[in-house]
C-alpha positions as CSV (number, residue, x, y, z in Angstrom):
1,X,16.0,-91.5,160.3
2,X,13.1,-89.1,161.2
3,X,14.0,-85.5,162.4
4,X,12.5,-84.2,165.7
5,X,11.2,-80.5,164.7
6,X,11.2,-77.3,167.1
7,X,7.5,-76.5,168.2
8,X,6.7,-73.6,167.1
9,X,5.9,-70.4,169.3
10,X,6.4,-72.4,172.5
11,X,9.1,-73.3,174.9
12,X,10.2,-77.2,174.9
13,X,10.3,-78.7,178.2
14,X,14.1,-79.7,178.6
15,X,12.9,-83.4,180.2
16,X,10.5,-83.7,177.0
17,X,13.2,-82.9,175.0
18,X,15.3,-85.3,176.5
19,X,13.2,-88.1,175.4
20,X,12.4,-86.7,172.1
21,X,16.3,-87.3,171.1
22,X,16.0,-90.3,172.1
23,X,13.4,-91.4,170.5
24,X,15.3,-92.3,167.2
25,X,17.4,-94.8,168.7
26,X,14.3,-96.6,170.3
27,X,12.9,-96.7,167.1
28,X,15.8,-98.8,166.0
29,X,15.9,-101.1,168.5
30,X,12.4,-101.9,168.6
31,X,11.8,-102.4,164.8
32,X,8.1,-103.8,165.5
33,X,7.1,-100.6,167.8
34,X,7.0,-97.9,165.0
35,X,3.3,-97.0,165.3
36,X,3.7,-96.1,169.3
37,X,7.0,-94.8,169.1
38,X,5.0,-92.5,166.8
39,X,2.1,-92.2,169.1
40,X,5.3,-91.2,172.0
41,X,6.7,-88.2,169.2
42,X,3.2,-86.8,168.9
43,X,2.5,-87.1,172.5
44,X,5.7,-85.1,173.3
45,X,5.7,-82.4,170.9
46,X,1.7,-81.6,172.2
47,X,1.7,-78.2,173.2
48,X,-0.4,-78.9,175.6
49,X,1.7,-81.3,177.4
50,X,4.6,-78.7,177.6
51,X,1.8,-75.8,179.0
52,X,1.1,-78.3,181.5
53,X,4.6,-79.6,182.3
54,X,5.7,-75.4,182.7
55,X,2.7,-75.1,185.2
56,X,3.6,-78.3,187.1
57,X,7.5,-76.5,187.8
58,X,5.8,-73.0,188.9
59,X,4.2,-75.0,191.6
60,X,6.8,-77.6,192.3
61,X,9.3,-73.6,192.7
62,X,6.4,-72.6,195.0
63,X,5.5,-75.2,197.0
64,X,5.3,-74.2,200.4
65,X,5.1,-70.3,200.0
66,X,1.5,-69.8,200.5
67,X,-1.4,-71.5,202.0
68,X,-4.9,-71.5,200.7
69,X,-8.6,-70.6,202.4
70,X,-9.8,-74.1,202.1
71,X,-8.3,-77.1,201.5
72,X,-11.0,-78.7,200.6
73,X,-13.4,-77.2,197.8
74,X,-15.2,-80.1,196.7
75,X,-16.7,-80.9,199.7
76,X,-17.6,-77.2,200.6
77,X,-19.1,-77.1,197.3
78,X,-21.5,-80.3,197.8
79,X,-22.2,-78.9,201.4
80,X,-23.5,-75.7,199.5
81,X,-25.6,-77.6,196.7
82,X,-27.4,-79.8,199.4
83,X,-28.2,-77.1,201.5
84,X,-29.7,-75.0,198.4
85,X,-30.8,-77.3,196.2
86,X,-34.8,-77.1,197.3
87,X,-35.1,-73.5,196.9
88,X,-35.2,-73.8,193.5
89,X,-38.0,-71.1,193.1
90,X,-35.1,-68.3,193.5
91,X,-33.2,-67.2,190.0
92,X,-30.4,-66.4,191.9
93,X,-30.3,-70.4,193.7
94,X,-30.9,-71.9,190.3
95,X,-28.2,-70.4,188.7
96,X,-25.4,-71.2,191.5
97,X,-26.9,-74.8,190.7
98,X,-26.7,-74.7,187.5
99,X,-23.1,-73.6,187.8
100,X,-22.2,-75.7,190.7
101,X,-23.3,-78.5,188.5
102,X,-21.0,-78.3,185.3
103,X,-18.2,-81.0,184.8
104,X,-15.7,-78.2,183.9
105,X,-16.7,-76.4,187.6
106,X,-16.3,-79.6,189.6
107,X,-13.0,-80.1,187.3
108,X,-11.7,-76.7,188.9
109,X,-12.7,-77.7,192.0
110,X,-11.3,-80.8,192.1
111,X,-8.0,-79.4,190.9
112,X,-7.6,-76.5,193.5
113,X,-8.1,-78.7,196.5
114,X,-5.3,-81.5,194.7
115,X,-2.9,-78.1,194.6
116,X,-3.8,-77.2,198.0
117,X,-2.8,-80.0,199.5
118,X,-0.2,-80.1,197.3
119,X,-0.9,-83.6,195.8
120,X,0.4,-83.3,192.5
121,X,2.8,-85.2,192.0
122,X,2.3,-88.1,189.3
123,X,1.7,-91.7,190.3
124,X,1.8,-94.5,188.7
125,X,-0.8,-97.1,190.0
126,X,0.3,-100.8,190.3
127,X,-1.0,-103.6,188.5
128,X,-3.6,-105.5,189.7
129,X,-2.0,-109.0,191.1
130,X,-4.3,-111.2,189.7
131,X,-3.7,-109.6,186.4
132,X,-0.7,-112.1,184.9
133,X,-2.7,-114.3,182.4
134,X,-2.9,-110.5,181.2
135,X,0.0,-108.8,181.5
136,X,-0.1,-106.7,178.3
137,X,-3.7,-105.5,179.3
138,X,-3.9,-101.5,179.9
139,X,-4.8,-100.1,183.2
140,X,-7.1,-96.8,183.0
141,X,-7.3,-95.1,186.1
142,X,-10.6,-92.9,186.3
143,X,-11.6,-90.1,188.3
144,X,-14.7,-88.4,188.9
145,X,-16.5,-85.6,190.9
146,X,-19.9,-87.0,191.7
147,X,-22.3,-85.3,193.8
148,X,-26.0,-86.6,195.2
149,X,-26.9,-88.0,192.0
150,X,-26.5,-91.7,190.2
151,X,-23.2,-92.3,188.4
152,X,-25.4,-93.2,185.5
153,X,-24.1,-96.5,184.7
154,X,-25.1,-99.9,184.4
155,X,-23.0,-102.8,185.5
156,X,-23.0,-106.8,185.6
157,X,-21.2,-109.9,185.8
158,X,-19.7,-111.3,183.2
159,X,-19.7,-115.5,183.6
160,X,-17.4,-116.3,180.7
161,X,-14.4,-114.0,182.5
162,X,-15.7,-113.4,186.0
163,X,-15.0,-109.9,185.7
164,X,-17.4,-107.0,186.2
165,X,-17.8,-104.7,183.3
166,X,-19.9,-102.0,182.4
167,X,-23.1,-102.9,180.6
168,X,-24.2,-99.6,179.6
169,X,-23.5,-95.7,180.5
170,X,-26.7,-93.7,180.7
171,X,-26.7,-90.4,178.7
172,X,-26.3,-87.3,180.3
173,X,-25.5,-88.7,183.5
174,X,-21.9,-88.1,185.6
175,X,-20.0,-90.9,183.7
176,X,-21.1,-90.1,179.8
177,X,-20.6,-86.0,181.0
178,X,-17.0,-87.5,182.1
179,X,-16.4,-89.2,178.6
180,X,-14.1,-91.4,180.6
181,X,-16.0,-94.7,180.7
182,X,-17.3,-96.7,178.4
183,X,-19.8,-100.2,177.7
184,X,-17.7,-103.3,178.3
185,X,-15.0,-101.6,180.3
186,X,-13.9,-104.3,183.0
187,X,-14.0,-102.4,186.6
188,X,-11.2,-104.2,188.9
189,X,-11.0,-101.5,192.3
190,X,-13.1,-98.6,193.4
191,X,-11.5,-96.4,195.7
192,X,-8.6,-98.6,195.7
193,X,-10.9,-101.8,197.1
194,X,-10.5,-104.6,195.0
195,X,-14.5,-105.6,193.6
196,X,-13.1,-109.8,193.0
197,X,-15.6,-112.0,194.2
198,X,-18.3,-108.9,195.8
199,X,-21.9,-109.3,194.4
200,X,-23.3,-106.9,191.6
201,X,-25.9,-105.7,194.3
202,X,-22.5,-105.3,196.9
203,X,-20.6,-102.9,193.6
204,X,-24.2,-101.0,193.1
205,X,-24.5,-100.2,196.4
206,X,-20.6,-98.8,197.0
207,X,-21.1,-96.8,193.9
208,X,-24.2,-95.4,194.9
209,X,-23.5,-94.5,198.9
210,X,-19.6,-92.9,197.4
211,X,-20.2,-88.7,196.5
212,X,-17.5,-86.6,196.0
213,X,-14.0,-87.8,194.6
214,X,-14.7,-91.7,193.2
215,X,-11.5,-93.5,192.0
216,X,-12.1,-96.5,189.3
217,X,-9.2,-99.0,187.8
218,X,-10.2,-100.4,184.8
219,X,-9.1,-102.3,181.6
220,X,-10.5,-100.8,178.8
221,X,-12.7,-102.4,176.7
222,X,-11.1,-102.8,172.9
223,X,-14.2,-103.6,170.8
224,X,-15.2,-100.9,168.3
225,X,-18.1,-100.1,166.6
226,X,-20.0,-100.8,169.6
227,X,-23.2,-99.2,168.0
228,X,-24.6,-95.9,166.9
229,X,-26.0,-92.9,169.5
230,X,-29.2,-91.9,167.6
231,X,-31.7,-89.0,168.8
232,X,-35.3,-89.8,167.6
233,X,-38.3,-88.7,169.1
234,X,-40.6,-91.5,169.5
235,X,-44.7,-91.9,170.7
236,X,-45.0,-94.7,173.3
237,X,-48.0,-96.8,172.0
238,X,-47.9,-98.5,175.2
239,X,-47.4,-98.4,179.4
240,X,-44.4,-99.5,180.7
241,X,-43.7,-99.5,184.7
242,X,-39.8,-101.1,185.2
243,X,-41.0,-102.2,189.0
244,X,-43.2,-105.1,186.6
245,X,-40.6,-106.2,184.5
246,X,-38.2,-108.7,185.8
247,X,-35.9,-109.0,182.9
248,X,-34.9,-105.4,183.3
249,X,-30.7,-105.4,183.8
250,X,-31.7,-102.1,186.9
251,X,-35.3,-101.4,188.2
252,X,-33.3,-98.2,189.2
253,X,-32.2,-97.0,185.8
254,X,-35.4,-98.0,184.2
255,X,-37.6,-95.0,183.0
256,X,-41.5,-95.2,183.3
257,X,-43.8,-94.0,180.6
258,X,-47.1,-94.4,179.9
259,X,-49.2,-94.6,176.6
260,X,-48.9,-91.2,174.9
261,X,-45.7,-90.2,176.4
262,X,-43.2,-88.4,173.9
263,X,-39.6,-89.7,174.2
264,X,-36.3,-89.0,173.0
265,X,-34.0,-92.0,171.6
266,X,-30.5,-90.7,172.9
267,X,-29.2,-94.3,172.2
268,X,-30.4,-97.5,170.5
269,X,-26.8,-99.8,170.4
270,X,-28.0,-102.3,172.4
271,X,-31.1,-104.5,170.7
272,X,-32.8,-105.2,174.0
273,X,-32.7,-102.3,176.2
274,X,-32.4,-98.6,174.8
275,X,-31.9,-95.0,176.6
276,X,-33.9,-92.7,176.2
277,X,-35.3,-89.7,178.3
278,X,-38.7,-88.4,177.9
279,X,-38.9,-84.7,176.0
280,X,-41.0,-82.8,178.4
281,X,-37.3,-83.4,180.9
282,X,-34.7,-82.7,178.2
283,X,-33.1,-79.3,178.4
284,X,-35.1,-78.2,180.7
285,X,-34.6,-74.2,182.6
286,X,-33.4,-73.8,186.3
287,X,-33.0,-78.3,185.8
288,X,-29.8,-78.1,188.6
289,X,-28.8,-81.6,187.6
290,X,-28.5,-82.4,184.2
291,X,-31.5,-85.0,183.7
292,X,-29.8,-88.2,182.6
293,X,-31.0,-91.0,179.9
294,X,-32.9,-94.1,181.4
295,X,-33.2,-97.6,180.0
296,X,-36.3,-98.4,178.1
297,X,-37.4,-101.8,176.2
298,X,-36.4,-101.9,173.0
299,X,-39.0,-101.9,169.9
300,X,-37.4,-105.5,169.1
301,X,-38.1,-106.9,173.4
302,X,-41.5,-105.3,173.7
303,X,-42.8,-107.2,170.6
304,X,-40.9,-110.1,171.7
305,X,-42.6,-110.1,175.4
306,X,-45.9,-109.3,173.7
307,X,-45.7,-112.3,171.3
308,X,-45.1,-114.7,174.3
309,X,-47.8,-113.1,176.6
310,X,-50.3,-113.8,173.4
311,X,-48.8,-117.1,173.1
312,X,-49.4,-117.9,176.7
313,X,-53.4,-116.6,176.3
314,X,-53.9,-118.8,173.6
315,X,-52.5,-121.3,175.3
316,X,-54.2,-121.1,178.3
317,X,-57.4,-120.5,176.4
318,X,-57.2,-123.1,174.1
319,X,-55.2,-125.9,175.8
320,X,-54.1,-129.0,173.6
321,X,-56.0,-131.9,173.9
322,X,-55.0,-135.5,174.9
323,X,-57.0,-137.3,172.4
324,X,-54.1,-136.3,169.7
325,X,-50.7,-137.4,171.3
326,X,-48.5,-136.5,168.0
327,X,-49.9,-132.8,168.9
328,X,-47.2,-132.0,171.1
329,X,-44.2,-134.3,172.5
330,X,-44.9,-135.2,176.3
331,X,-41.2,-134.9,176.7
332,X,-40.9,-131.2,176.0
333,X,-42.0,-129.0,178.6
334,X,-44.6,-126.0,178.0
335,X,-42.0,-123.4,178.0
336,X,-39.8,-125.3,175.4
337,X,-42.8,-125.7,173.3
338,X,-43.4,-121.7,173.6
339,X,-39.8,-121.0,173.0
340,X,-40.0,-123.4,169.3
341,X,-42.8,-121.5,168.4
342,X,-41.2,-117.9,169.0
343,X,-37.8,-119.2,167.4
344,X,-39.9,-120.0,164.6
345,X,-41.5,-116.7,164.2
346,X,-38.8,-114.7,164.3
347,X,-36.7,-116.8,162.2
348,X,-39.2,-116.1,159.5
349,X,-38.1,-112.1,159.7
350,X,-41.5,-111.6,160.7
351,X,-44.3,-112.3,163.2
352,X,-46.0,-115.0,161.0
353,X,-48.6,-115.4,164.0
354,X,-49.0,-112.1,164.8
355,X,-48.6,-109.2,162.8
356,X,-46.1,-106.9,164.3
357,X,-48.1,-103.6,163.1
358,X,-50.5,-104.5,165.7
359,X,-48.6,-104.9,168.2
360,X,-48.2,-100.8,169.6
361,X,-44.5,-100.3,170.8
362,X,-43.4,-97.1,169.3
363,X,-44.2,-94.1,166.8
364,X,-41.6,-91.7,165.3
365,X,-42.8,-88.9,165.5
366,X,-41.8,-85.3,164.9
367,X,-43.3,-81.6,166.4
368,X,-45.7,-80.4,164.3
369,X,-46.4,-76.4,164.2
370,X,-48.9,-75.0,162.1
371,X,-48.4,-72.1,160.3
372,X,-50.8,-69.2,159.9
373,X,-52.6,-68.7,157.7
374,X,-53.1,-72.7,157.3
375,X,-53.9,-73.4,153.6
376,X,-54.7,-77.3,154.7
377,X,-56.7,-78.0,157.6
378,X,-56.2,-81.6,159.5
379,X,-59.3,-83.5,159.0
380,X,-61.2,-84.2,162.2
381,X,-62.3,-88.5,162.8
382,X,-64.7,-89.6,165.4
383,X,-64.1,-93.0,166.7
384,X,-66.2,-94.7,168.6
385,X,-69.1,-97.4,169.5
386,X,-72.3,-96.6,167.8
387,X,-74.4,-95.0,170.2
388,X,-72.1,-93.6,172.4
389,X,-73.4,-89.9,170.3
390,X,-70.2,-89.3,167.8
391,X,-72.7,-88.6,165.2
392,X,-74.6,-85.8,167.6
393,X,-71.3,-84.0,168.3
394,X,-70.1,-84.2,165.0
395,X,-73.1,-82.8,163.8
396,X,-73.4,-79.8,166.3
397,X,-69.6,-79.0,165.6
398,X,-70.6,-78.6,162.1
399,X,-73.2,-76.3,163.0
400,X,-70.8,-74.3,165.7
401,X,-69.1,-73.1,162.5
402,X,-70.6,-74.1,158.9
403,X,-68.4,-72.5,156.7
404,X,-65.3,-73.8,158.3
405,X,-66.4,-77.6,159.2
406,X,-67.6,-79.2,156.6
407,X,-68.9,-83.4,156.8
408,X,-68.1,-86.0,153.9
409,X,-70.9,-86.9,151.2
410,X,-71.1,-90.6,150.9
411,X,-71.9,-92.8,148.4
412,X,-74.6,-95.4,147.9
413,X,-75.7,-97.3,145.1
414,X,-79.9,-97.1,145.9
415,X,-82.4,-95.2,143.9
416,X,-82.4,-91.8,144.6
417,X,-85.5,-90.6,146.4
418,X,-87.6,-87.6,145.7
419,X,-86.7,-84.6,147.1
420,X,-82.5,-85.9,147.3
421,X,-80.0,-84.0,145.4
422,X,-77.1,-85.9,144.3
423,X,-74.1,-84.4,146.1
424,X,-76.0,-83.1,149.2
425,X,-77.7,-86.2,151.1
426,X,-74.8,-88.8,149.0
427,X,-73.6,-89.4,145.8
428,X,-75.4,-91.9,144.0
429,X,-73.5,-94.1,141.7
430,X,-74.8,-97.1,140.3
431,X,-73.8,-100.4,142.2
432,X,-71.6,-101.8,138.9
433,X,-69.7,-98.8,139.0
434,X,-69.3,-98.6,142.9
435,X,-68.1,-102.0,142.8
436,X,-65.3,-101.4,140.4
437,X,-64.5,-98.4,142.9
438,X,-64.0,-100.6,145.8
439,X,-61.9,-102.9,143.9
440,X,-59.7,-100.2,142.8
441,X,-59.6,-99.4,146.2
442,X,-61.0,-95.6,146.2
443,X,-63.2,-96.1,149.1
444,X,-61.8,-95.8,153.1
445,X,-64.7,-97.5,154.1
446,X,-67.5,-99.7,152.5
447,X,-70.7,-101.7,153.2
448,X,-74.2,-103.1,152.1
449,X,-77.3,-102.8,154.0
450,X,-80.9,-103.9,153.0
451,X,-79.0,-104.8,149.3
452,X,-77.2,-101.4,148.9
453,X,-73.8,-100.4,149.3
454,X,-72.7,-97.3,151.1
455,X,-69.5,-96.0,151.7
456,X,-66.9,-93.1,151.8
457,X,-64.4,-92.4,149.4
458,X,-60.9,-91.2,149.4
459,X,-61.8,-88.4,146.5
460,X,-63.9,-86.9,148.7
461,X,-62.3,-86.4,151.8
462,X,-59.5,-84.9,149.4
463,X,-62.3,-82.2,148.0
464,X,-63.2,-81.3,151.6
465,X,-59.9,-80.2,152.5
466,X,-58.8,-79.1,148.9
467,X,-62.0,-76.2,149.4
468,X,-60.2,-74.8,152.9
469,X,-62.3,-76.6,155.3
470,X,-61.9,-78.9,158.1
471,X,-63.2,-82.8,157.1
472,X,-65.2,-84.2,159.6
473,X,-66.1,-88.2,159.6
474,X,-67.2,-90.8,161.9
475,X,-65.9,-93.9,160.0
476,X,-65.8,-97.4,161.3
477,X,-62.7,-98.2,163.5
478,X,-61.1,-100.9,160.0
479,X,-61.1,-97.6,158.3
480,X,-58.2,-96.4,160.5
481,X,-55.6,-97.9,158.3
482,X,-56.5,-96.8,155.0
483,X,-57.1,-92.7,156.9
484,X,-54.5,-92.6,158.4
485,X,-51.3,-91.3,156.3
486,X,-49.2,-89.0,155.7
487,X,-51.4,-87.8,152.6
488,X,-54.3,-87.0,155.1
489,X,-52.9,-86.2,158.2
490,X,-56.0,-86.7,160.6
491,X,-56.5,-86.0,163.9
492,X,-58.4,-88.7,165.7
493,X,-60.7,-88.2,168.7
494,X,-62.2,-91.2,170.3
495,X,-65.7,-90.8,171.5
496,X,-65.2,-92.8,174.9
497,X,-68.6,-94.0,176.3
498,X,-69.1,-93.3,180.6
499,X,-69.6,-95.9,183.2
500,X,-72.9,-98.1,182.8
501,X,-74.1,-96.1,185.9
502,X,-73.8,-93.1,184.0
503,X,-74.9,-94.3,180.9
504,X,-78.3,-95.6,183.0
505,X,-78.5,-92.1,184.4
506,X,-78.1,-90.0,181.4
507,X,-79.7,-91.9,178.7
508,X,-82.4,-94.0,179.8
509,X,-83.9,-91.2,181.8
510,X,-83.5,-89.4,178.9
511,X,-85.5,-91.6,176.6
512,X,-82.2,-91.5,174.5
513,X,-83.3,-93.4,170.9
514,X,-80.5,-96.2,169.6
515,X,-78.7,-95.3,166.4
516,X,-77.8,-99.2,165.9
517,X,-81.7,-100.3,164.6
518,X,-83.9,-97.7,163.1
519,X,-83.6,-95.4,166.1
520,X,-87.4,-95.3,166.7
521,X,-87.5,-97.6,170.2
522,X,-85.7,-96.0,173.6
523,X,-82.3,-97.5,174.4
524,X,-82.5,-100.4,176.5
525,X,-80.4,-101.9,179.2
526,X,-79.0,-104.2,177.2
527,X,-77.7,-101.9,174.2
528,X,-76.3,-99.7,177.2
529,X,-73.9,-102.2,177.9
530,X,-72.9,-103.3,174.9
531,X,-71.9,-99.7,174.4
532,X,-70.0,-100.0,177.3
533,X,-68.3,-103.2,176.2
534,X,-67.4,-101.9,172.7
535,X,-66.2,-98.8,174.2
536,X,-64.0,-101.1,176.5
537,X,-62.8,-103.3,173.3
538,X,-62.2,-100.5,170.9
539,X,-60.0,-98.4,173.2
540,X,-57.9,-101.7,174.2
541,X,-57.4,-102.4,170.5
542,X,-57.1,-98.9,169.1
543,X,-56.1,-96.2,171.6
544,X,-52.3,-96.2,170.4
545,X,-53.6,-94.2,167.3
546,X,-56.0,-92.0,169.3
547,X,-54.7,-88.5,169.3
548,X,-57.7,-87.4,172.0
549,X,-60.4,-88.8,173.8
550,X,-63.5,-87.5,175.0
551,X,-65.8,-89.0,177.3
552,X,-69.3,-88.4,175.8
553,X,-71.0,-87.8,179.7
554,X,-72.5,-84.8,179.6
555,X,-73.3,-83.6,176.3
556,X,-72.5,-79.9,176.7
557,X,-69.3,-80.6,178.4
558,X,-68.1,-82.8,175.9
559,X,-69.0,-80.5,173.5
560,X,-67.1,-77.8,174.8
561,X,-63.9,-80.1,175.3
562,X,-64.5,-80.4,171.7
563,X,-64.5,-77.7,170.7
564,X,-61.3,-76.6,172.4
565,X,-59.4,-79.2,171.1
566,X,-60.6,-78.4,167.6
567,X,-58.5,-74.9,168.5
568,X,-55.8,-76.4,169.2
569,X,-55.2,-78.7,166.2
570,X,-55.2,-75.6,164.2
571,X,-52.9,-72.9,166.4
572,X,-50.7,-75.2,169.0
573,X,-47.9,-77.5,168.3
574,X,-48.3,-81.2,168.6
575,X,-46.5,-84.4,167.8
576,X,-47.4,-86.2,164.8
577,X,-45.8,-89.2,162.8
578,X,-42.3,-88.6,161.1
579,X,-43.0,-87.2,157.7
580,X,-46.5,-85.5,158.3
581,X,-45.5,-82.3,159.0
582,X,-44.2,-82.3,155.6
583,X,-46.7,-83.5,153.5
């Protein structure tokens, strides 16, 4: 028979005790209880428990003797908050925020104005009436201090048991600072009003328009393993506005980013919609509220609804036509037909239609901080249409500093011409051995004009930044894939042609010369917009793996943006893909 111990160094409660003696028997009357006749032995031998049980008798011997200067703190404390909380430009005001604000600050609160109206004596909550199909179902009865700000939970209906549960709790906000709720909980009453048969929207809106002390009965939920919290730090290779999407479980709780945004992952467990919060917000000083986690598509959805809206172009483009009828049955509707065809792709494991690598959701990514003296310099590409002047600014920012930028030889498999030195204007190579160098894949870029091949190769992009320089090239934008990795690190800038207004103004009055055909005629109107269109193209297509951009109106200015970005690649930090920073 097991032995109740004496605690140790503290003073048992004589009721504790009481039920610790009589614990033994239970247990042998209840021969299928062991494990929470255990749980009860732990529970009453806490020290804890008997700290707290000593406290509750001082104030039960007390009661009555003296009277407080407020009975209600919480309130008073709100009142404060709300009346402060826009003068945030005062130390002083953002501290008392900052301290009004913790959980363990409303917790005291809370607890002085329960002992000044002397409410605290235990209750025992009864069980929900409509609760007898589960009548061995635990009741958790929840309290929180919530003051002008969201609850910082998601909610929803679940058909298959008509109860409401919670769908998802948002990082950072009052319920995960609480640690009291949890995804798939099932919320019965708030504030003692039964929520059977309200509306989602109804539930939202009580939650929202309740501050102060909120009361929740709920059953637990009793899955495990619901998922993993993670913290990555992603690149958003694409806009996203919540107001758009109608799939989105809360427009509320959705988080709006645009391309370029840097966001941290606080949570991926559910495969359709994760949380996340975006860096420039986390942590951050004299914040009075603690910024909480919003819900973002998932990298899994956003290739999903990109699939489909492709699908749909296609479709709509290329509709099928009614001279075939085994094409398609004309008793399955359009969206079935669309539905088959993504059920198809994904069942594959991948996007057999469309590669997923080209469709942009999102980049790991990691802060990057360069360390002085550098002793490898990020190689500097310029991407853009030809004749938008890449070549002209790489070329001056060469000549802004020679002996620290430095422009890639390339090869080419012509004659050499008098007066060339092989390694200055290109390397010449003959075109059998040029060829066998494409096919084993040492060139980033290749091509033939007039009946000779040019191109750049990985060797000597390496050399450039092997000899302390900074690599300049202007490579076409299929070169992207094979520049771009960890072994290189580049920094890309894309040379972003002006409006056709502009482009009239500042190169056709200018006599500008075309860099497409031998350069010797004046640009027409024509080539203008075909810039324009390019530029258009190339920045729909590629600007998820632009690091800058720079619109190539006025020369000087551009230049000078340039050249300030150029700074910065080498002294600031900046986010770069997970893994480069290391390389």
């Amino acid at each position: 028979m097991p032995v109740n111990l004496p605690l140790p160094h503290v003073k048992l409660d004589t009721d504790a005790q009481k039920l610790l003696v009589a614990l033994p028997t239970l247990e042998s009357r209840l021969p299928n209880k062991e494990p929470e006749i255990h749980y009860l032995r732990r529970f009453l031998r806490n020290r804890n428990l008997h700290l707290i049980l000593k406290i509750y008798r001082q104030f039960r011997s007390r009661q009555g003797q003296k009277r407080p200067e407020a009975d209600f703190a919480v309130s008073q404390a709100a009142d404060v908050y709300c009346e402060v909380r826009y003068k945030i430009e005062d130390q002083k005001v953002r501290e008392l925020l900052g301290i009004l604000s913790k959980p363990h600050m409303q917790a005291l609160l809370f607890s002085h104005d329960k002992i000044a109206c002397e409410d605290y004596e235990p209750r025992i909550d009864p069980i929900p009436p409509n609760m007898s199909d589960r009548e061995e179902a635990v009741i958790k009865i929840v309290r929180l201090i919530k003051n002008n700000e969201p609850l910082g939970a998601t909610i929803y209906l679940n058909e298959r048991t008509g109860c409401v549960e919670i769908a998802r709790v948002l990082h950072g906000g009052a319920a995960h600072r609480s640690g009291l709720l949890s995804a798939g909980d099932e919320i019965h009453e708030i504030n003692s009003q039964s929520v059977k048969g309200l509306a989602t929207d109804k539930i939202v809106e009580m939650l929202s328009e309740t501050s102060g002390s909120i009361t929740l009965k709920l059953i637990p939920c009793m899955k495990t393993n619901l998922g993993r919290k993670t913290k990555l730090k992603v690149r958003c290779l694409f806009n996203f506005d919540p107001e758009n999407d109608s799939h989105i479980p809360c427009k509320e709780a959705g988080l709006a980013f645009k391309m370029g945004d840097i966001l941290e992952i606080v949570s991926d467990e559910d495969s359709t919609w994760w949380q996340a919060m975006k860096v420039g917000e986390v942590s951050k000083p004299g914040t009075p509220i603690p910024i909480s986690a919003k819900i973002i598509p998932s990298k899994h959805y956003q290739e999903s609804v990109e699939v489909m809206r492709r699908l749909k172009l296609r479709e709509a483009k290329n509709p099928p036509r009614s001279i075939s009828p085994c094409r398609y049955s004309p008793r399955i509707p359009k969206q079935k037909r669309l539905r088959k065809t993504m059920y198809h792709i994904v069942q594959s494991g991948v996007f057999s239609e469309f590669d997923t690598d080209e469709i942009p959701t999102y980049e790991e990514v990691e802060l990057y901080r360069p360390r002085q003296p550098l002793s490898a310099f990020r190689p500097i590409i310029f991407i853009g249409p030809p004749g938008v002047g890449r070549n002209e600014l790489k070329r001056r920012l060469k000549a802004s500093n020679p002996n620290h930028f430095e422009e890639v030889v390339p090869y080419t498999s012509r004659e050499r011409r008098e007066m060339e030195e092989d390694g200055k204007e290109y390397n010449f190579l003959s075109r059998e051995d040029m060829e066998n160098q494409i096919i084993a894949q040492k060139f980033v870029e290749y091509g033939e004009y007039k009946g000779n091949l040019y191109g750049t190769s990985l060797e000597s992009i390496k050399s450039v930044i092997k000899r302390g320089k900074v690599c300049l090239l202007a490579p076409h934008t299929q070169a992207l894939k094979f520049i771009r990795t960890p072994e290189l690190r580049p920094f890309i800038i894309f040379i972003k042609a002006p409006s056709l207004e502009s482009m009239k103004s500042t190169r056709m009055s200018k006599h500008a010369r075309g860099t497409v055909t031998d350069g010797t005629q004046p640009m027409k109107l024509e080539e203008l917009k075909d810039i324009v269109e390019l530029s258009s193209r190339m920045e729909e297509r590629y600007s998820h793996l632009f690091d800058a951009t720079i619109i190539n109106d006025d020369l000087q200015t551009a230049m000078l943006d340039l050249i300030t970005i150029a700074a910065r690649i080498e002294k600031e930090p900046h986010w770069v893909p997970a893994g480069w920073s290391y390389a």
